[in-house]
DSSP file (Angstrom, degrees, kcal/mol; ACC not computed):
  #  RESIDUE AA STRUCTURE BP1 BP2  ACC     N-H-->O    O-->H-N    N-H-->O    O-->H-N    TCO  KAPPA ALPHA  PHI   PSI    X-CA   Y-CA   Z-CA
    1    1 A X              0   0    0      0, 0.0     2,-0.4     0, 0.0     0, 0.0   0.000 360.0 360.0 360.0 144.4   99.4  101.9   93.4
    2    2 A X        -     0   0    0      2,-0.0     2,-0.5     0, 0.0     0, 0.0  -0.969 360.0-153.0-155.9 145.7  102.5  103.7   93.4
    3    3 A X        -     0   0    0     -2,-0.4     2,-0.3     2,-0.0     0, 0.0  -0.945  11.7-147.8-136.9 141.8  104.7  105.0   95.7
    4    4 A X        -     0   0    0     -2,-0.5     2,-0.3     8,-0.1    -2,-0.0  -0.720  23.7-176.0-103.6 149.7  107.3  107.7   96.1
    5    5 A X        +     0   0    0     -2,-0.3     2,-0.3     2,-0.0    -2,-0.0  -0.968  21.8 118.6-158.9 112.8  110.1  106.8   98.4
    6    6 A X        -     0   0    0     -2,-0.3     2,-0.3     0, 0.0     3,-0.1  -0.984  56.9 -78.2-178.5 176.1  112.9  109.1   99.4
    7    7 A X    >   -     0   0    0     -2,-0.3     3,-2.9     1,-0.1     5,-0.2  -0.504  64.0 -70.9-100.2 177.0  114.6  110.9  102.1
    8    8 A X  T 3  S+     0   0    0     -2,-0.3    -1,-0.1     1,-0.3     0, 0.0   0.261 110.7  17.9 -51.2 140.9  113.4  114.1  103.9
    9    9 A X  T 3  S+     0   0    0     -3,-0.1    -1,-0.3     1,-0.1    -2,-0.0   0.355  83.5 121.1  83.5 -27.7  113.3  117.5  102.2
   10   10 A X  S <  S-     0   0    0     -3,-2.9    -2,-0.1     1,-0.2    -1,-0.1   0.527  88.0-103.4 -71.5   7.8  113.6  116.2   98.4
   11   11 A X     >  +     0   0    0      3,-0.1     4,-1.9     4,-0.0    -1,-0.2   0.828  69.7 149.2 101.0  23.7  110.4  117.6   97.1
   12   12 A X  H  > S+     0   0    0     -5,-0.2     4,-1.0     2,-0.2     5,-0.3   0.973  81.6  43.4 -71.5 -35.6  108.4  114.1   97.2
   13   13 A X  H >> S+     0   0    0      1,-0.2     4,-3.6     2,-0.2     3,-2.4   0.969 112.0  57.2 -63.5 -67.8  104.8  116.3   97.9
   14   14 A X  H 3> S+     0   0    0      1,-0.3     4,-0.7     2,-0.2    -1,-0.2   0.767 108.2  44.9 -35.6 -30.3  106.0  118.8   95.2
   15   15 A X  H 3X S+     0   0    0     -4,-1.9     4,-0.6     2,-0.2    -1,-0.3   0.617 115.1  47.2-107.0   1.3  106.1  116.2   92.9
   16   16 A X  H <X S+     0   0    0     -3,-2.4     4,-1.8    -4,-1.0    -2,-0.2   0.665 119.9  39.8 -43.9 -57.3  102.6  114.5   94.0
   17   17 A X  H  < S+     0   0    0     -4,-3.6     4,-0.4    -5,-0.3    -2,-0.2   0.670 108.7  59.0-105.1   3.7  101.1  117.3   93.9
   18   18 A X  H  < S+     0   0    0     -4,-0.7     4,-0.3    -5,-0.5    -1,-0.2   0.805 108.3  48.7 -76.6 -36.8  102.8  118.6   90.8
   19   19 A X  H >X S+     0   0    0     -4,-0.6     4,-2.4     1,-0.3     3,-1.9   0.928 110.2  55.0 -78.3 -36.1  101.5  115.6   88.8
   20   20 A X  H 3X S+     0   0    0     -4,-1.8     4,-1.0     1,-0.3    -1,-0.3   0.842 102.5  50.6 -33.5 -45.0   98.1  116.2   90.1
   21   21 A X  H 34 S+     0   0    0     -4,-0.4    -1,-0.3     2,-0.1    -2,-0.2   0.512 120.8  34.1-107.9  -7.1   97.8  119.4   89.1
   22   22 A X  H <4 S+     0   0    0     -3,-1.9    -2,-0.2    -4,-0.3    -3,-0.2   0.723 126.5  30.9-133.7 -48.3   99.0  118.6   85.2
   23   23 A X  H  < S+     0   0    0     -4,-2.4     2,-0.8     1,-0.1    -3,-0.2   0.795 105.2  72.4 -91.9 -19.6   97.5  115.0   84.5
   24   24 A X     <  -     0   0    0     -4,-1.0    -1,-0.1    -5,-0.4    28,-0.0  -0.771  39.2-179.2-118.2 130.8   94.2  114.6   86.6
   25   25 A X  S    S+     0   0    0     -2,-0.8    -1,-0.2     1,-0.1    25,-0.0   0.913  90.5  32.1 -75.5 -27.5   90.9  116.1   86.3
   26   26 A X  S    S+     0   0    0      2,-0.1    -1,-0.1    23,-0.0    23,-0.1   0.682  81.2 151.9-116.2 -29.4   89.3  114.5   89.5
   27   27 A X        -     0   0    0     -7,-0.1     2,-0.3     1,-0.1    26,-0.2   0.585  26.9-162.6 -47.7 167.4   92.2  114.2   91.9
   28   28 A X  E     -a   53   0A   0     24,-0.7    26,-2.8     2,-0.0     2,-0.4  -0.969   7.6-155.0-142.6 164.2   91.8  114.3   96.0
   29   29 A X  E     -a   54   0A   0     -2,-0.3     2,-0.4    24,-0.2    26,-0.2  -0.938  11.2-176.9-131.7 111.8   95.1  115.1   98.3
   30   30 A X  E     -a   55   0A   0     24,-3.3    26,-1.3    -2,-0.4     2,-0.4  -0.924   7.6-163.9-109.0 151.5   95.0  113.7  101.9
   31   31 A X  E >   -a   56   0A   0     -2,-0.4     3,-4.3     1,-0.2     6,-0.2  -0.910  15.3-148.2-136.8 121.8   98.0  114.5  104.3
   32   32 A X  T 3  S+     0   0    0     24,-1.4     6,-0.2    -2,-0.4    -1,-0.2   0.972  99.2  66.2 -43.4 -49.7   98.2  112.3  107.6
   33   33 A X  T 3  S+     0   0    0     -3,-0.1     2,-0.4     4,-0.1    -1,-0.3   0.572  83.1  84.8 -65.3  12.0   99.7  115.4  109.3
   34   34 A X  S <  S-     0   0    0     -3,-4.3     4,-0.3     1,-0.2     5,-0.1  -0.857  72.5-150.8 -93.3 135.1   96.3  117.2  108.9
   35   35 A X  S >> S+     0   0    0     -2,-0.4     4,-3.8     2,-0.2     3,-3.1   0.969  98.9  47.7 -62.6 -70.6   94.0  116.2  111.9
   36   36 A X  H 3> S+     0   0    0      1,-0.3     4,-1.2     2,-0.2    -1,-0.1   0.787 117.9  40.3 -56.4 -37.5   90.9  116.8  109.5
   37   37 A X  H 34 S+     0   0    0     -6,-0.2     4,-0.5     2,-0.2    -1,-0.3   0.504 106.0  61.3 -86.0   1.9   92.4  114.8  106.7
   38   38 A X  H <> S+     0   0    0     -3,-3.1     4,-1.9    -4,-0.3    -2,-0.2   0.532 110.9  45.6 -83.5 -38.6   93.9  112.1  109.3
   39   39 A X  H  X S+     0   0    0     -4,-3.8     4,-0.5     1,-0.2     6,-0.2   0.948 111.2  51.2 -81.3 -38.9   89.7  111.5  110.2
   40   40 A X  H  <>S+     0   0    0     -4,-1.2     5,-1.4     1,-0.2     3,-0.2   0.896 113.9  45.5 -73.1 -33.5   88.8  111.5  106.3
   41   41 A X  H  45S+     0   0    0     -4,-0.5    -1,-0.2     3,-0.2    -2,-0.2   0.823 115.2  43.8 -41.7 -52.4   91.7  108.6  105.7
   42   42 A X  H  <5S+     0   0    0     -4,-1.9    -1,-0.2     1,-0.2    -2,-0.2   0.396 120.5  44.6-101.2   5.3   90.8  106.4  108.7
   43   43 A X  T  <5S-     0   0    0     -4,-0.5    -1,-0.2    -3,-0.2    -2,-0.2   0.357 106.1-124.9-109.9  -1.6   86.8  107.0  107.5
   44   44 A X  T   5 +     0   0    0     -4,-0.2     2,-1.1    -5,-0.2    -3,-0.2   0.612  50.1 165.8  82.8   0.6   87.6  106.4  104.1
   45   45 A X      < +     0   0    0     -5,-1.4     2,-0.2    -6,-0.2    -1,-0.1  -0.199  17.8 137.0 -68.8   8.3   85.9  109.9  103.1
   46   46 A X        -     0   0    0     -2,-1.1     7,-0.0     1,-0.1   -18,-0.0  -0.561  67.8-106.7-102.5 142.2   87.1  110.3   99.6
   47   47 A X    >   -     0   0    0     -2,-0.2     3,-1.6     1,-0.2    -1,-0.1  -0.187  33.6-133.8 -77.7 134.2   84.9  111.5   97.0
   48   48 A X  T 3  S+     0   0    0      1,-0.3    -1,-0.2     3,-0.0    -2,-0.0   0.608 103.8  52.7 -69.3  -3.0   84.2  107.9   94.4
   49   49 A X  T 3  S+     0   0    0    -23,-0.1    -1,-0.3   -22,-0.0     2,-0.2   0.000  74.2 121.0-118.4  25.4   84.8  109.6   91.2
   50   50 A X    <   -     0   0    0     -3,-1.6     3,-0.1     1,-0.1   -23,-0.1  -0.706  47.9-163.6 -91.5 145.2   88.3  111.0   92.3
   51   51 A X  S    S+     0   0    0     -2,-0.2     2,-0.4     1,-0.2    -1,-0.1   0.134  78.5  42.6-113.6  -0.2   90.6  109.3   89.4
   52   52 A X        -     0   0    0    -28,-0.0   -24,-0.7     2,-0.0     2,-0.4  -0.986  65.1-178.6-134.2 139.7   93.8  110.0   91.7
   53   53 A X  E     -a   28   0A   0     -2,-0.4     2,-0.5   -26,-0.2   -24,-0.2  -0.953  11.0-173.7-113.0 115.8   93.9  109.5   95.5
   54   54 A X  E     -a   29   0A   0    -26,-2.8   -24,-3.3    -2,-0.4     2,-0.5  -0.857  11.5-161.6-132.9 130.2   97.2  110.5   97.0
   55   55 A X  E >   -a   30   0A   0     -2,-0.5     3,-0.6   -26,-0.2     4,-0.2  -0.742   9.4-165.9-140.0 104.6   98.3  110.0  100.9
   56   56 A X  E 3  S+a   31   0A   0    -26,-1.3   -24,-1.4    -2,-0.5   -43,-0.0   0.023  76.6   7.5 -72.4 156.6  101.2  112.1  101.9
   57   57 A X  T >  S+     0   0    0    -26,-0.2     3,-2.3     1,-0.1     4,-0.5   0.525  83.0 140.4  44.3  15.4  102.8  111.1  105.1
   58   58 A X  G X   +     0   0    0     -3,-0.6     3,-2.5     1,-0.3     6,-0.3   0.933  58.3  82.4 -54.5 -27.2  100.7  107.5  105.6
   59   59 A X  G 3  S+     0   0    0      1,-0.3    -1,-0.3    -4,-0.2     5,-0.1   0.799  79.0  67.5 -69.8  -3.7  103.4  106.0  106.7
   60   60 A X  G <  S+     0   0    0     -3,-2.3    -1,-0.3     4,-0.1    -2,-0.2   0.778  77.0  93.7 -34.9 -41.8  102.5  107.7  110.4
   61   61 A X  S <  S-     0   0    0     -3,-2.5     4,-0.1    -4,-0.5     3,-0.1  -0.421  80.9-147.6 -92.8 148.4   99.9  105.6  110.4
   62   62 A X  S    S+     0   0    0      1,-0.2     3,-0.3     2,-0.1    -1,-0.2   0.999 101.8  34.5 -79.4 -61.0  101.3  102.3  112.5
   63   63 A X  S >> S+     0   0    0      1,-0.3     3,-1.2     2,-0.1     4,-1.2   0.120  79.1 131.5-106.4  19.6   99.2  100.2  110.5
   64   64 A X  H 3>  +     0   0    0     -6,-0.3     4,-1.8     1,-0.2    -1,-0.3   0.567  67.7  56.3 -33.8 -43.6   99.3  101.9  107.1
   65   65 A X  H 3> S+     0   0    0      1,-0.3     4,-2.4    -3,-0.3    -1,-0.2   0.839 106.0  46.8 -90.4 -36.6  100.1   98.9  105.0
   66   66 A X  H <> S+     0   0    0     -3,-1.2     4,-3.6     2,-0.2    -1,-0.3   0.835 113.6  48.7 -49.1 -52.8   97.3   96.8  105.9
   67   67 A X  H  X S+     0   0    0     -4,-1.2     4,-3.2     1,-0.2    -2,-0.2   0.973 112.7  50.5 -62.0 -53.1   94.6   99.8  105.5
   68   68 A X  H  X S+     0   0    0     -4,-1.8     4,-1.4     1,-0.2    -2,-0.2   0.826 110.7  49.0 -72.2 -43.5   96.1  100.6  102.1
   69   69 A X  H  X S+     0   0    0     -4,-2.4     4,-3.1    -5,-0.3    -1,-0.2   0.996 114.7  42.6 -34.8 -77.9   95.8   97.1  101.1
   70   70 A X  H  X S+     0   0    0     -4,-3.6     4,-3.0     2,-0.2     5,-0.2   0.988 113.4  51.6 -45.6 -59.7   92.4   96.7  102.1
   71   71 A X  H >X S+     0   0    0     -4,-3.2     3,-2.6     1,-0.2     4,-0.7   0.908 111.0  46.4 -38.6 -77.1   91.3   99.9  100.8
   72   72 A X  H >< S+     0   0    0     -4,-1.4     3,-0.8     1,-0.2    -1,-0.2   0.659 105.6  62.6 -33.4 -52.9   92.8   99.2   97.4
   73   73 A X  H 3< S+     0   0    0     -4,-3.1    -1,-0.2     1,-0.3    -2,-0.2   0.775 105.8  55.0 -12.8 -60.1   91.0   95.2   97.5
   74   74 A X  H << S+     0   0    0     -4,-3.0    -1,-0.3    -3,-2.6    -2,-0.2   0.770  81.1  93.8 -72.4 -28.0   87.8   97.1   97.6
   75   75 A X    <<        0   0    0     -3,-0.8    -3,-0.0    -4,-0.7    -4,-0.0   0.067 360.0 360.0 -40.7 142.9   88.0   99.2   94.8
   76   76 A X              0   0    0      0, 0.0    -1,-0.1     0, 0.0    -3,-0.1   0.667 360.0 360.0 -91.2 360.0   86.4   97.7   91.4
């Protein structure tokens, strides 16, 4: 897991979605502020052969740390 950490405006999605776009063949891009990607987050909807999963704005989510835990747990 890794996470990018910074204050508002410095380009932290540009540089998410910049390393996506140059190191990963498989990646998938959620953003909490998308309703339709807010439902695929909290159903887990992400494709199993994605080698990157990246989730922009989770910390909206109240309980974000917990899900992202669990999620991760399950993984093999």
């Amino acid at each position: 897991m890794v996470f990018i950490a910074g204050p508002r405006q410095v380009g932290k999605t540009t540089l998410a979605k910049d390393i996506v776009a140059k190191q990963f063949a498989k990646p998938q891009y959620f953003n909490w502020d998308n309703r339709t990607d807010r439902k695929k987050i909290l159903q887990s909807e992400w494709p199993g052969n994605a080698d990157l999963i990246i989730l922009d704005e989770i910390h909206k989510y109240k309980e974000w740390k917990a899900y992202v835990i669990g999620e991760y747990d399950t993984l093999d």
